[in-house]
Legacy VTK file of the C-alpha trace (Angstrom):
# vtk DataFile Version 3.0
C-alpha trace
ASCII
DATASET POLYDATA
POINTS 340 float
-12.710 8.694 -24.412
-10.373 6.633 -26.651
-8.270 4.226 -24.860
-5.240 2.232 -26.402
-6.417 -0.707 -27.613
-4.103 -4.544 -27.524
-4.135 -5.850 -30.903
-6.763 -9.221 -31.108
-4.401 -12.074 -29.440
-1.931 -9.381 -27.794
-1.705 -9.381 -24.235
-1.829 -6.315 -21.642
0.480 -6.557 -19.186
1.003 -3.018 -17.627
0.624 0.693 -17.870
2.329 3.404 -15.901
3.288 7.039 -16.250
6.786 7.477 -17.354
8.620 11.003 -18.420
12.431 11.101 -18.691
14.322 11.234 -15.556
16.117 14.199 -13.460
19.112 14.413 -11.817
19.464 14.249 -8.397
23.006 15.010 -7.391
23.205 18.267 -6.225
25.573 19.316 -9.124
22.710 18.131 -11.370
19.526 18.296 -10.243
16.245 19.241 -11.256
18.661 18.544 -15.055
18.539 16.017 -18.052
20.678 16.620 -21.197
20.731 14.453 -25.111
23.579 12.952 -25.765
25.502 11.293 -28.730
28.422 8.605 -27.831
30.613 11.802 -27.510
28.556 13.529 -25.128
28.005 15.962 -27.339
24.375 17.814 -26.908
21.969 16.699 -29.551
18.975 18.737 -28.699
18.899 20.500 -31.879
19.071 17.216 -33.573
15.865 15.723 -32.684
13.462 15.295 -35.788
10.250 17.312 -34.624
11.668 18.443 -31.509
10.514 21.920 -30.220
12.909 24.025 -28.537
13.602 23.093 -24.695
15.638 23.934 -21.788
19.640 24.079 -21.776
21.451 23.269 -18.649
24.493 24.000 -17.180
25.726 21.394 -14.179
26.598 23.249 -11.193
29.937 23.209 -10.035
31.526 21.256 -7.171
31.310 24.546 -5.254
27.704 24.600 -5.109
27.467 28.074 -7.085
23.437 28.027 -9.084
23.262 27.148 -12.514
20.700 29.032 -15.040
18.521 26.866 -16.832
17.782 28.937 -20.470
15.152 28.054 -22.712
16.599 28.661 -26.471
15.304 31.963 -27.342
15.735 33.655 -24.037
12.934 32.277 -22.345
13.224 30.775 -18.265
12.539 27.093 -18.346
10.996 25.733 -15.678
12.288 21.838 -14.938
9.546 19.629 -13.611
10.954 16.763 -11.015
9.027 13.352 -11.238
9.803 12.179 -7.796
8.635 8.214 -7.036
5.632 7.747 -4.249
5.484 5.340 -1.774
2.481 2.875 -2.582
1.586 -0.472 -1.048
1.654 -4.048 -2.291
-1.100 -3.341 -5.382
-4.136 -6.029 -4.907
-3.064 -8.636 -3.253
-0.033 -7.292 -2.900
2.427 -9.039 -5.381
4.442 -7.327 -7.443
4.160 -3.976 -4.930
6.432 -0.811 -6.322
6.874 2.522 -4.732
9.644 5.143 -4.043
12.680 3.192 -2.413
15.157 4.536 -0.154
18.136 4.122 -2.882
22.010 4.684 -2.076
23.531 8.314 -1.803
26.552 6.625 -3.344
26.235 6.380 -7.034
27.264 3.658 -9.385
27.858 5.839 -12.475
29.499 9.332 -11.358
29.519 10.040 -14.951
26.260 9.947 -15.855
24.286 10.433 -12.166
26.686 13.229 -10.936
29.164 14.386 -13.647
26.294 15.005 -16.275
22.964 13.387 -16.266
22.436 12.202 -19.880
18.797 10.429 -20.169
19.187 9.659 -24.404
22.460 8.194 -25.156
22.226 7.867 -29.073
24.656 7.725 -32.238
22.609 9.137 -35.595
19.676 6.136 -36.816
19.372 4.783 -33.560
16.513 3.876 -32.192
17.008 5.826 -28.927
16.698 9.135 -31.079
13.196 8.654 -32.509
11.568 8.485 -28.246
8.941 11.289 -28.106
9.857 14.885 -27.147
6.745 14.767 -25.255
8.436 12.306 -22.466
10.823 15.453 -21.666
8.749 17.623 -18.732
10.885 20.399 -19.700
8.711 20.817 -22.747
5.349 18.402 -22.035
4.075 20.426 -18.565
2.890 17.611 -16.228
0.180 19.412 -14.962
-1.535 19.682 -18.281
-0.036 16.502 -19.932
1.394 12.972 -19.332
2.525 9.999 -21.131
2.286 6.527 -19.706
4.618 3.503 -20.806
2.230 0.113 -22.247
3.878 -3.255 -22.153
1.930 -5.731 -23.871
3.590 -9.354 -25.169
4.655 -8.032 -27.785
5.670 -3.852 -27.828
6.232 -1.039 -25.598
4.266 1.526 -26.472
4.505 5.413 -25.106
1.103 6.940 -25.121
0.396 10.690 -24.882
-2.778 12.253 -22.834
-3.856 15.555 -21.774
-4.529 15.545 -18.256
-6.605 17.532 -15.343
-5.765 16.533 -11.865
-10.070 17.038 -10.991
-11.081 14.197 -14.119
-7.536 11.938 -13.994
-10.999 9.048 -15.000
-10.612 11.100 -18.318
-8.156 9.300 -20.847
-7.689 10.434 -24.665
-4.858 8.310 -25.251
-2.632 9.072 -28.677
0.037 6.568 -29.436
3.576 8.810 -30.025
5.875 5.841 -29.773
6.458 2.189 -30.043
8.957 -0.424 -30.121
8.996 -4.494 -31.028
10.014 -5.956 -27.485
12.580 -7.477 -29.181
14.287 -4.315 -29.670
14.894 -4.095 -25.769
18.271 -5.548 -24.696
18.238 -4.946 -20.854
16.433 -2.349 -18.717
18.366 -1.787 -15.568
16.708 -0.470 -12.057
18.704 2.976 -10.942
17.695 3.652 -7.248
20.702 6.620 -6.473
19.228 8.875 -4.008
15.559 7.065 -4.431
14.897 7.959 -8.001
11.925 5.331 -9.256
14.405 5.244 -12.542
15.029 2.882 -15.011
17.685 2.715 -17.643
16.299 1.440 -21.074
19.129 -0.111 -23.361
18.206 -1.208 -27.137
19.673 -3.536 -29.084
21.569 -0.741 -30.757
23.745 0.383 -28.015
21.684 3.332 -27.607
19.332 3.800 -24.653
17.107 6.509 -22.330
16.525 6.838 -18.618
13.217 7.220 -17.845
11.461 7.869 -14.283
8.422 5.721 -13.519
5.622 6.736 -11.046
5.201 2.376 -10.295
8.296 1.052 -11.495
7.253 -2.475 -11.147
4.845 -2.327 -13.542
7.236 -1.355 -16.093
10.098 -4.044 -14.721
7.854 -6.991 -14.096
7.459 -8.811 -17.549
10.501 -7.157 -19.019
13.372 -7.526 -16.730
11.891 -10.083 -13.890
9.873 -12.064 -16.472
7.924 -14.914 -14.418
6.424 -17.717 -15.584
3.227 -16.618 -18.092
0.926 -19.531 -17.545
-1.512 -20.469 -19.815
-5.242 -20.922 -18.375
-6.249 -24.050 -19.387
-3.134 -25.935 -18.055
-4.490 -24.475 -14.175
-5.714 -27.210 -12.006
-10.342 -26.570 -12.584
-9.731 -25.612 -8.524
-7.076 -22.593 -9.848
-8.665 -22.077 -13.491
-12.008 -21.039 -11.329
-10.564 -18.633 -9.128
-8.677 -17.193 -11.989
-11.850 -16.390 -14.131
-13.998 -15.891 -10.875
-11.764 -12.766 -9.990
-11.252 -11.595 -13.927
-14.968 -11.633 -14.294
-15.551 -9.268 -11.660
-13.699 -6.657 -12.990
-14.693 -4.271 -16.200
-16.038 -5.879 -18.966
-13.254 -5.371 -21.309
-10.548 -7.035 -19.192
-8.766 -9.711 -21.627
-8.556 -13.454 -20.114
-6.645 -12.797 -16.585
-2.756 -12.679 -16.564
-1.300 -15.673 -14.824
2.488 -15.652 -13.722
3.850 -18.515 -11.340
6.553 -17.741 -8.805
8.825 -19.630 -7.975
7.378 -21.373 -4.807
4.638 -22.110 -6.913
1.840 -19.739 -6.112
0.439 -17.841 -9.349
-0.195 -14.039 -9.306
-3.768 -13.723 -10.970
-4.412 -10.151 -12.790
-7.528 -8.726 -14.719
-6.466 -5.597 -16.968
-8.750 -3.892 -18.527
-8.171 -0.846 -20.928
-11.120 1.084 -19.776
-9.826 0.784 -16.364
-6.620 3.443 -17.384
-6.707 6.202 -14.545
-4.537 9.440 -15.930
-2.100 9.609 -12.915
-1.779 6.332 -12.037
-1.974 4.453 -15.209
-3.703 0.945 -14.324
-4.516 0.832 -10.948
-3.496 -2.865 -9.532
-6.201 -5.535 -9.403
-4.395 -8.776 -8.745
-4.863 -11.634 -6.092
-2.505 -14.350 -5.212
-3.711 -18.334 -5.195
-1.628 -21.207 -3.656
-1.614 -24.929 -5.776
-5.192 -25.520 -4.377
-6.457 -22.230 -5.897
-7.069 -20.849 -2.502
-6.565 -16.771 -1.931
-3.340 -16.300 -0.418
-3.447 -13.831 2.601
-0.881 -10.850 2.348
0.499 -12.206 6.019
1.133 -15.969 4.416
3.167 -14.870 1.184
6.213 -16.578 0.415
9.908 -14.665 -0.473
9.302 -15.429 -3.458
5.660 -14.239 -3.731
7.677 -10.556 -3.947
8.964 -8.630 -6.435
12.577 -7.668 -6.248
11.487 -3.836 -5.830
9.310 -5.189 -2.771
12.351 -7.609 -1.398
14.155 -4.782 -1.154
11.884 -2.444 0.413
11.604 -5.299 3.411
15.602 -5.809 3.709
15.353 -2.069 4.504
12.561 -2.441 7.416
12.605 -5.891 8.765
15.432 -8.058 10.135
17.045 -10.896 8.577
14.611 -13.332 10.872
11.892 -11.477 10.190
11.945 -11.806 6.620
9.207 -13.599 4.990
9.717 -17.844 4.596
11.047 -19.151 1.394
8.489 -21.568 -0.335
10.867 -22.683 -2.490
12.452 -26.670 -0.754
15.625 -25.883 0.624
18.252 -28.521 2.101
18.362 -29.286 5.629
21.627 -27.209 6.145
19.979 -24.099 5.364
17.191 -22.240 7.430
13.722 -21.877 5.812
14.209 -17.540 6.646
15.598 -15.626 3.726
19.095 -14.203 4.257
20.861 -11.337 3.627
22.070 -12.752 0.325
19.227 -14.033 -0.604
17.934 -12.879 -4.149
LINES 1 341
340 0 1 2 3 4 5 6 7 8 9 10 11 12 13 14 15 16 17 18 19 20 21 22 23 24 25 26 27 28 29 30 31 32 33 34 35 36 37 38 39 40 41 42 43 44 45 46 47 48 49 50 51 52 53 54 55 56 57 58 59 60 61 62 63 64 65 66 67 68 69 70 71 72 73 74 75 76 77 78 79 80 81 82 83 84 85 86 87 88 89 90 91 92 93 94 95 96 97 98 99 100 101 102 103 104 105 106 107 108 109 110 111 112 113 114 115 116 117 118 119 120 121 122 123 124 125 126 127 128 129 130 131 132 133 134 135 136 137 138 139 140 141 142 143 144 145 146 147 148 149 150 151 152 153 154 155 156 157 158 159 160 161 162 163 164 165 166 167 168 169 170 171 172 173 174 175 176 177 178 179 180 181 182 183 184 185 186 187 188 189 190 191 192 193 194 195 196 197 198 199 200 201 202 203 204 205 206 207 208 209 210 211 212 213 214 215 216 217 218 219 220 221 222 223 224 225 226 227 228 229 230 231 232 233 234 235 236 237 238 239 240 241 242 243 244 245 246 247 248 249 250 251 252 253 254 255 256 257 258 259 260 261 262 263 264 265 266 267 268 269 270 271 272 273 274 275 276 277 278 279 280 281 282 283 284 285 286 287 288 289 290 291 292 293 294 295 296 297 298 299 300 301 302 303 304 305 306 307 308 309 310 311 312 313 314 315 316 317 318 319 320 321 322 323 324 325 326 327 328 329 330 331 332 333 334 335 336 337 338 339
């Protein structure tokens, strides 16, 4: 097996299984289409692009669309939907499938047309992997997973069989500087797990991710990275207590601190890659004392923003979790409803 590899000093943050996203308005789903800044289909234009699927949005009326594979061929479109997963670990930094809003944000591009590359000529949007498109990379035999390290993004290829998923042969198609990355932006219409990519360049992609958070956590949340040696020796030994007893070719644990102050410890290890899942989560949250924070005693703002919203859905306002963060004597010590 050849796993992807961090570069000596480069930190793993996450991996998780990404394609390019589908529509899910009724007028477009199950769709995805190329686009230049005139909406113009640029399919054809793809350096080392095979042929794929063309689509045709249905119409208000409902009537079904044909989905024809250049050359005559029926295309099959693959749908990535999101699951529902629990709080990974200890639970920080859960993702899963979210409930979304049936009203859309961006008619033109969620229900008008469904455009997942968005890309003038020599941008860097254009040179993404066809292999990211499940209209022409079959999921069942095939997937590509998303690496964030400190310093890249980097798409990885793998053939895949649902019976060995342990089995990963990882080839690197793509990669990008992180500093290429202007924003990525969270797009929850009608549940999708999908995420909207913009470069530097004005161009961008929306991509579908099986764990979202992953993907989100150090590049649009971006906590606190906290170097080991500046732990407490009560912290710094829980931290390397629960690295060392996972594979032996985790990297020094990952340390982020929230804002209450608790730190999110996690061990990654590139031999742990799973091909469905992409890293499964092993993290643990400590308090200031280096104590193991139980899942029942976490702070607000021991959650991701996926996983605040996920409990705004199910729990009442007074049922929310406490804030850890001091708060002045005017305001109650529950989250409200416009809390972050």
């Amino acid at each position: 097996m050849d796993y992807w590899q961090p570069d000596p000093g480069e930190t793993l943050l996450a991996r998780t299984p990404v394609t390019f996203a589908s529509g899910a308005a009724m007028s477009v789903r199950g769709m995805r289409w190329f686009r230049d800044t005139e909406r113009n289909d640029i399919q054809s234009e793809l350096a080392g692009w095979p042929e794929g699927p063309v689509y045709t949005a249905r119409s208000s009326g409902g009537s079904l669309a044909r989905n024809v594979l250049k050359g005559g061929a029926i295309a099959v479109g693959v749908v990535i939907v999101g699951i529902l997963t629990s709080q990974g670990g200890g639970g920080v930094g859960g993702d899963g499938r979210r409930s979304g809003s049936d009203s859309s944000r961006d008619r033109a591009d969620e229900v008008e047309d469904f455009p997942v590359m968005w890309a003038a000529p020599g941008t860097i949007a254009r040179t993404l992997p066809w292999q990211l498109d499940p209209g022409r990379a079959k999921q069942k035999h095939y997937r590509t997973h998303a690496i964030v390290t400190d310093r890249r993004l980097v798409i990885v290829g793998l053939p895949f069989s649902e019976k060995r998923r342990e089995i990963v042969d990882d080839e690197v198609l793509w990669e990008t500087p992180r500093s290429t990355i202007g924003t990525i932006e969270r797009r929850d219409f009608k549940g999708t797990n999908d995420v909207k990519v913009v470069f530097t360049d004005g161009s961008w992609c929306r991509l579908n991710c099986l764990r979202r958070e992953r993907l989100t956590r150090h590049i649009v949340d971006q906590p606190d990275l906290v170097p080991l040696d500046s732990l407490t020796p009560a912290q710094r030994s829980t931290a390397e207590a629960f690295a060392a007893a996972h594979a032996p070719d985790a990297g020094p644990p990952v340390i982020t601190r929230n804002p209450c102050g608790c730190c999110r410890v996690a061990a990654l290890a590139p031999s742990a890659a799973d091909g469905f899942f992409g890293h499964s989560d092993r993290d643990m949250l400590m308090d200031t004392d280096g104590a193991e924070v139980d899942l029942m005693k976490y702070h607000w703002e021991d959650y991701s923003p996926d996983a605040q919203q996920e409990l705004r859905m199910l729990m009442k306002p007074r049922q929310l979790p406490p804030s850890g963060v001091e708060v002045s004597s005017t305001r109650t010590n529950h989250v409200s409803d416009s809390a972050p």
